[in-house]
C-alpha positions in Angstrom: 12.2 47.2 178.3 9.7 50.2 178.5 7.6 48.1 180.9 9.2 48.4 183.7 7.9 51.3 186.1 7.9 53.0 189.5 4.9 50.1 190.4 4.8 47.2 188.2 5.5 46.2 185.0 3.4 47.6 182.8 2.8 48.5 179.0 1.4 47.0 175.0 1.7 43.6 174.8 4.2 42.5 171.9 5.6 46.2 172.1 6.8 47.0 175.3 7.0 43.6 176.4 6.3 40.2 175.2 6.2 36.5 176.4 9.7 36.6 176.6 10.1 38.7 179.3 7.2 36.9 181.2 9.1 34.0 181.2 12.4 35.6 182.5 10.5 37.7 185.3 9.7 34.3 186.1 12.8 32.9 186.4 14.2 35.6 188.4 11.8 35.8 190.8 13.0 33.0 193.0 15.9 34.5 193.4 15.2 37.9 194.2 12.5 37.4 196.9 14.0 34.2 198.3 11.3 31.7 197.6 10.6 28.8 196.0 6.7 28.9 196.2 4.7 31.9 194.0 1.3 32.7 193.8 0.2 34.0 190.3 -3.3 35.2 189.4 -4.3 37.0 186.1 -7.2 38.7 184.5 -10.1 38.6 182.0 -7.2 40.1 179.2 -7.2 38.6 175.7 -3.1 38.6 176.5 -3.4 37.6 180.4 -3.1 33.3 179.3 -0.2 33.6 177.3 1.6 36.0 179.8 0.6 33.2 182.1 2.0 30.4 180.7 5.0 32.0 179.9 5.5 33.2 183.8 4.6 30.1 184.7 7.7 28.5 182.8 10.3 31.1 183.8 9.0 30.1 187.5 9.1 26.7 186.9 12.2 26.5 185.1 14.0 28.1 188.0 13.1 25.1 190.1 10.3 26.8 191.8 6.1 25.6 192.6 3.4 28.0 191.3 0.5 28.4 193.2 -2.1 29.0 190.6 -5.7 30.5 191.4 -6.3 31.1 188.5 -8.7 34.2 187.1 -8.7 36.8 190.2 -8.9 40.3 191.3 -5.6 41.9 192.2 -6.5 42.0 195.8 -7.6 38.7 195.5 -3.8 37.7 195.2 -2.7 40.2 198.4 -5.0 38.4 200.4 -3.7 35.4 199.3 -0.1 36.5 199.6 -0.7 37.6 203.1 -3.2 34.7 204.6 -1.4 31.9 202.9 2.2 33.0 203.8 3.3 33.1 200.0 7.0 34.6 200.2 6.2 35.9 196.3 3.1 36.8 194.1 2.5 37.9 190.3 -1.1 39.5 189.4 -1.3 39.6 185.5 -3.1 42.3 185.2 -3.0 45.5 183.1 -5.1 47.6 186.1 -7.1 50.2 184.5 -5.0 50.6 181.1 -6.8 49.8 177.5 -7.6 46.1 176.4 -4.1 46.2 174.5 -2.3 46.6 177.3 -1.4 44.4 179.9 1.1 44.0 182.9 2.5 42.0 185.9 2.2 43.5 190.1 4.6 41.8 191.9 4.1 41.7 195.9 6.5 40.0 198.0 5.8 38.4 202.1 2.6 40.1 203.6 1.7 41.2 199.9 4.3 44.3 200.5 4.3 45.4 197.0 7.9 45.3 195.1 8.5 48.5 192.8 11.6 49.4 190.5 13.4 50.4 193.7 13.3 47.1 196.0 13.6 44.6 192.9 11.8 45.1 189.8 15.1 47.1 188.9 17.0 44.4 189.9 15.3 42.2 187.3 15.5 44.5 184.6 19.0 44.8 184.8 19.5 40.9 184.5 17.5 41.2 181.7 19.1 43.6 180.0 22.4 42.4 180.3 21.6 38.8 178.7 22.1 37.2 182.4 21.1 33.3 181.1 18.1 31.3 182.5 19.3 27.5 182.6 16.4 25.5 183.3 17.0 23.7 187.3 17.8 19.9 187.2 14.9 19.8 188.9 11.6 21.7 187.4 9.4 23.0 189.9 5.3 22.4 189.8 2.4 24.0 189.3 -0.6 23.5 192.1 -4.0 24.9 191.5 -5.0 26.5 194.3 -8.8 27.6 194.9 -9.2 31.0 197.4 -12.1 32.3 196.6 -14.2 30.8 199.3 -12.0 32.4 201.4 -11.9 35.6 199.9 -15.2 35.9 200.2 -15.7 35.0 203.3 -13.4 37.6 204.6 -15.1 40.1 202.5 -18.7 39.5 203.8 -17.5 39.5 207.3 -17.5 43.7 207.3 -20.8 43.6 205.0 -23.7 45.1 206.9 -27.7 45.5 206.0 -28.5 47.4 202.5 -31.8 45.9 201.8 -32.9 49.6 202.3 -30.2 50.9 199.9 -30.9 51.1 196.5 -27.2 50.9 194.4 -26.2 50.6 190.7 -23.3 49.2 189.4 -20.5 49.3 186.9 -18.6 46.4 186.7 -16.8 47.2 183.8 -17.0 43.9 182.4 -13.5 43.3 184.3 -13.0 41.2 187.5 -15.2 42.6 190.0 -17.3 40.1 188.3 -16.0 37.3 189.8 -17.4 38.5 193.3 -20.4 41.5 193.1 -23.5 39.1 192.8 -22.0 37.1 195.7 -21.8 40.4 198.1 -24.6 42.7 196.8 -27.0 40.3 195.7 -29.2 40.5 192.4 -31.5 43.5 193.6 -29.2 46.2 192.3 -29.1 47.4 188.9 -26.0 45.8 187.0 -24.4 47.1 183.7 -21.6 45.7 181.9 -21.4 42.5 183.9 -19.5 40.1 182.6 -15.9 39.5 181.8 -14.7 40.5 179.1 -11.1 41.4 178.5 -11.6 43.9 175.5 -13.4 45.9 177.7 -16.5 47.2 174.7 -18.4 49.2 176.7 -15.4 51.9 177.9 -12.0 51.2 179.4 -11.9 50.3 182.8 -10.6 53.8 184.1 -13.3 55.2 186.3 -10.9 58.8 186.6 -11.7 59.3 183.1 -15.2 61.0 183.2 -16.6 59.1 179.3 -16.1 56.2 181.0 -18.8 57.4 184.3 -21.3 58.3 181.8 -23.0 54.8 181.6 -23.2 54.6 185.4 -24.0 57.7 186.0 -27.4 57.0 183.4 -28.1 54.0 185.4 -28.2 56.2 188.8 -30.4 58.5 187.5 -32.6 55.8 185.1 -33.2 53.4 188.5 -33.6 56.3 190.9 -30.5 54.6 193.0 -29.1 56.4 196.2 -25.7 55.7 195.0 -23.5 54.2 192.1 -20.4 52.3 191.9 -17.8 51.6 189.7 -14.6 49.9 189.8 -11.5 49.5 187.5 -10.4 46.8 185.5 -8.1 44.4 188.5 -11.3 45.7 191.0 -8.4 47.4 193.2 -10.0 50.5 192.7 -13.4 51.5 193.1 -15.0 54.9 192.6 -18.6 56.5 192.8 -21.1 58.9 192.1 -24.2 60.4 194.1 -27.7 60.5 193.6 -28.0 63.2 191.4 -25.7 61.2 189.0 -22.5 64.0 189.9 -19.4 61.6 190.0 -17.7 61.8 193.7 -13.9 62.9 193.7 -12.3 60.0 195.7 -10.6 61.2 198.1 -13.8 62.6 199.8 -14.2 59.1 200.1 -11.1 58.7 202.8 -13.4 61.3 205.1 -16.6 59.4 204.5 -14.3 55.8 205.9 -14.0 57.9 209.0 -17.8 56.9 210.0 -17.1 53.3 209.7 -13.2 53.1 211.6 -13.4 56.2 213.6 -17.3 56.5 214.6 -18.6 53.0 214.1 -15.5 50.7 215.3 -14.0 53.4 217.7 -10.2 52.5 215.7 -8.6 56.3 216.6 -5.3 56.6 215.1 -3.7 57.4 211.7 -5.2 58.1 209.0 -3.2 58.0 205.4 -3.7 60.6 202.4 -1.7 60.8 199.4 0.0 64.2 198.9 -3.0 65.4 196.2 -5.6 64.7 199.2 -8.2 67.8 199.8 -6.9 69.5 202.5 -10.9 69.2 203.8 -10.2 65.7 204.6 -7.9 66.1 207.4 -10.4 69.0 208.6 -12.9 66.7 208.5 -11.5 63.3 210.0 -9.4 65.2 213.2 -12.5 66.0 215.3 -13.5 62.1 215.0 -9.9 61.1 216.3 -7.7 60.8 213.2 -4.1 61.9 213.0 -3.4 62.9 209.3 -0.3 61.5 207.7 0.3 63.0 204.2 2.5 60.5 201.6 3.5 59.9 198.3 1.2 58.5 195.1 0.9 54.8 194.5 0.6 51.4 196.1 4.5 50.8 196.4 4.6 53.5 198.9 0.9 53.6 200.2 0.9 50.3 201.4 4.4 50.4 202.4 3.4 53.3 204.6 0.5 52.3 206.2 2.3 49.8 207.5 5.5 51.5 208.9 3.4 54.1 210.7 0.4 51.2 211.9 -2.1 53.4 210.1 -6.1 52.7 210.7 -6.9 52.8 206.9 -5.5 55.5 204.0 -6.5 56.4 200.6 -6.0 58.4 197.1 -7.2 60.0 195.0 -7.0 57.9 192.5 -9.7 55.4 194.3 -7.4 53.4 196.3 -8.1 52.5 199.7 -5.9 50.8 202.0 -6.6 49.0 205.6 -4.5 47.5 208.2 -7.2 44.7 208.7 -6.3 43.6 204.8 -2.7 43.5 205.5 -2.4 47.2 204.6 -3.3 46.8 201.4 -6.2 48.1 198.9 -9.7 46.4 197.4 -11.6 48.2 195.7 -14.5 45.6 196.8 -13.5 45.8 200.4 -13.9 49.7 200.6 -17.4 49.8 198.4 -18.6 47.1 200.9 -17.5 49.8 204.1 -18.4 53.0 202.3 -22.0 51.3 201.5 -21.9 50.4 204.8 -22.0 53.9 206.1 -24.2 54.8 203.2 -26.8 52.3 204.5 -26.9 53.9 207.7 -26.7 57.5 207.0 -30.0 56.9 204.8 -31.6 55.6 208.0 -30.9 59.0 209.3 -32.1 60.9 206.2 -28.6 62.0 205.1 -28.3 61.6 201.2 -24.9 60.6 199.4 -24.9 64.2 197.9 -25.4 65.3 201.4 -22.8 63.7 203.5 -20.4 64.9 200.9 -21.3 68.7 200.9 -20.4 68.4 204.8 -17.3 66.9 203.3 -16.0 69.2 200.8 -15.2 73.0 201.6 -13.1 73.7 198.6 -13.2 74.2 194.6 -10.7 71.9 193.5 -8.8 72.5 190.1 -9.0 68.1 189.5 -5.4 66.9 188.0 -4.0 69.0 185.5 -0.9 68.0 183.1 1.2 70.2 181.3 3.3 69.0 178.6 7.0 70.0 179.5 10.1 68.5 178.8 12.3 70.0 182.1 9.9 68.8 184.7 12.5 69.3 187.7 13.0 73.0 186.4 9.4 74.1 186.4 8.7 72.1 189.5 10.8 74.5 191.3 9.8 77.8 189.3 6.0 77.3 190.7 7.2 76.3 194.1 9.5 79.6 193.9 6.8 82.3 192.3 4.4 81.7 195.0 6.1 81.5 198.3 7.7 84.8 196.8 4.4 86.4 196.8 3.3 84.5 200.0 4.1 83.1 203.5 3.1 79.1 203.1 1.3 77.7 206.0 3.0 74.1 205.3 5.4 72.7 202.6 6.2 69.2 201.5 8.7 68.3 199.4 7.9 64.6 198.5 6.1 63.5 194.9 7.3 67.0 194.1 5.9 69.9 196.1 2.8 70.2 198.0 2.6 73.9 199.1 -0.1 75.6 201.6 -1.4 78.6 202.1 -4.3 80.2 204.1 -6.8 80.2 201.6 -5.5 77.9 198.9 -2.9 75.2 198.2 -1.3 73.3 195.1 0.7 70.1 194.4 2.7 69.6 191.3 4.3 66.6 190.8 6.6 65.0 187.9 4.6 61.8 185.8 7.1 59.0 185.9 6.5 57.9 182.7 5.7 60.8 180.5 6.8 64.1 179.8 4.2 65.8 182.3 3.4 68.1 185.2 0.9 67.0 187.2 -0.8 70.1 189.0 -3.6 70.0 191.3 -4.8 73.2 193.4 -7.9 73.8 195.6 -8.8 77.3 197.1 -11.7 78.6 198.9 -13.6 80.4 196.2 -13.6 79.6 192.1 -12.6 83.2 191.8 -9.6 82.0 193.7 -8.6 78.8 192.3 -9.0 80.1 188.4 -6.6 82.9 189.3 -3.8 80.4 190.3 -4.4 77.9 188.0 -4.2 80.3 185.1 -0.7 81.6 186.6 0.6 78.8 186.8 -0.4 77.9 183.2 1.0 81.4 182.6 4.4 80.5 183.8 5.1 77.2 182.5 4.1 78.3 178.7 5.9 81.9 179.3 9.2 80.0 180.4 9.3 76.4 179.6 6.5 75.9 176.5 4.3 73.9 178.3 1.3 73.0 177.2 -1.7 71.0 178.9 -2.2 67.7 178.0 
């Protein structure tokens, strides 16, 4: 039962999971959240039918109605989790992972996502001890059920004017598809625009830099003012400026500010996961934003957001989250704001490149994993060697350590799935940052083997 993580369920289809647990997932759904009506959307994934039907029985079996809307974006299914008043929901969806690979995100009422800790666990511990599924006297049904007028609809209400913007895309041939034409129109320049679950242009992870290279061509080819690519579920979008140099994205949470901040006058909290630049909050608290700091991840992003009322939040993996979505993230929302504020900066002369250089004040290290078995041990032998040799500024203990300093700061933080360190640093100089990331390299191979990944 390898599948099960932190998030969702998630891993190779017929190897870490198979059809089987679909169907029991399925089952026990009811249960655990309460409900006997589901929502269930899936993606463009070779395996995403036969996961379906499979849920669908468990679901069915137990006596409950599935909702079905059939091919969708994972935000696609918050929305409708949220709007509709669905007391359950199942994405099939394998996110950003290779074609082999494949998944389930679970979200419970007001798409609040449901994680290892507030039920997934729970599942996996009937499954594992053999706990029966006995079909209900009564079956339950299966509605289709069509949202995507609605979905769009919502989405085009925050669209303004880019008819002087000129923007290429990477869909990724995943499920952005189902809605880009509809928002941006034909008169951008497209690549890999269709849907096609084995992914043959390059996975549909826009962190890995390969997999940039195709829309980062197009910028440069078509002469475009900016570029956009989103993931595989379209809950994630990234981009890359004019001069075809990829955008880290949580510079991204800063640029939002014009739009909530500036634009719409919404002053309040503003969300950053605990890898965040530290130039984000320097550059979003003169506009009115009060920084909030948090862990990695939808299950506690969104969870967050919520708790604390927050105006919008982000990471740095390219998810962005808003309290007018129900505190959750699409990757097609935030490219339709960020263009947004794009369009208009333009009008002032301001290129992407630009705005972004008023953004970032620091060389940033990007995420670095090391290889180490005793994660918690050489967590704590960083955090220890460097407030020996200096007086932080501010310290957080959450998702591992965030540590400050005057000049510099680092995160490390344990993987939850694989034997890794993941260590991020930015400082005020390269000089700077290449002495700490080499010490820290220093110490984990010196005292615990590590090696980067």
């Amino acid at each position: 039962m390898g599948a099960f993580h932190a998030y969702d369920i998630r891993g190779i289809y017929n190897v870490d999971f198979d059809k089987e647990t679909a169907y029991k997932v399925g089952y026990f759904l009811p249960e655990l959240l309460k409900t006997d009506r589901i929502l269930v959307g899936r993606d463009c994934r070779v395996s995403s039918q036969e996961i379906h039907d499979w849920l669908l029985k468990g679901v069915t079996d137990a006596g409950a109605d599935v909702y079905d809307i059939g091919l969708s974006t994972t935000p696609m299914v918050y929305f409708g989790t949220a709007n509709y008043g669905f007391g359950a929901s199942v994405q099939i969806t394998a996110s950003h992972n290779p074609a082999e690979y494949n998944g389930m995100k679970v979200s419970m009422t007001n798409a609040l996502p449901v994680g290892l800790d507030n039920g997934l666990g729970r599942i996996k511990a009937w499954i594992d001890e053999g706990r029966e599924c006995i079909p209900a006297a009564k079956k339950g049904a299966v509605r289709e059920m069509d949202i995507r007028k609605d979905y769009l609809e919502f989405l085009l209400r925050n669209k303004c004017d880019y008819s002087g913007l000129r923007i290429a895309f990477d869909l990724s041939n995943g499920m952005s598809v189902l809605f880009a034409r509809q928002i941006f129109g034909d008169s951008p320049a497209y690549i890999f625009d269709d849907m096609d679950g084995r992914f043959p242009n390059h996975e549909p992870n826009p962190l890995v830099p390969k997999n940039v290279e195709a829309l980062k061509a197009l910028v440069k080819k078509t002469g475009a003012d900016i570029g956009v690519i989103y993931d595989g579920d379209a809950d994630r979008v990234m981009f890359v400026d004019e001069k075809g140099e990829f955008i880290s994205p949580d510079l991204m949470i800063a640029v939002l500010g014009h739009w909530f901040l500036e634009k719409k006058g919404e002053k309040g909290i503003v969300l950053q996961d605990i890898r965040s630049s530290k130039a984000v909050g320097e550059y979003l608290v003169p506009m009115g934003a009060e920084m909030r700091t948090w862990k990695v991840g939808r299950a506690f992003a969104a969870r967050k957001l919520r708790d604390i009322d927050g105006v919008y939040g982000g990471e740095l993996a390219g998810h962005y989250y808003f309290r007018d979505f129900f505190y959750s993230d699409s990757g097609l929302l935030a490219s339709i704001l960020i263009l947004n504020v794009v369009a208009d900066m333009k009008k002032k002369g301001i290129s992407v490149s630009r705005l972004i250089s008023r953004v970032a004040r620091y060389r940033n290290s990007g995420e670095i994993n090391f290889r180490v078995e005793d994660k918690s041990g050489a967590m704590d032998a960083v955090r220890d060697h460097f407030i020996s040799c200096d007086k932080p500024t501010a310290m957080m203990d959450f998702d591992g350590y965030r540590v400050e300093f005057s000049d510099w700061w680092f995160n490390i933080r344990p993987s939850n799935t694989e034997p890794y360190l993941r260590f991020i640093c930015e400082a005020v100089s390269d000089d700077l940052l290449a002495e700490k990331v080499n010490a820290v390299e220093a110490l984990l191979s010196e005292k615990f083997g590590a090696v980067r990944a």
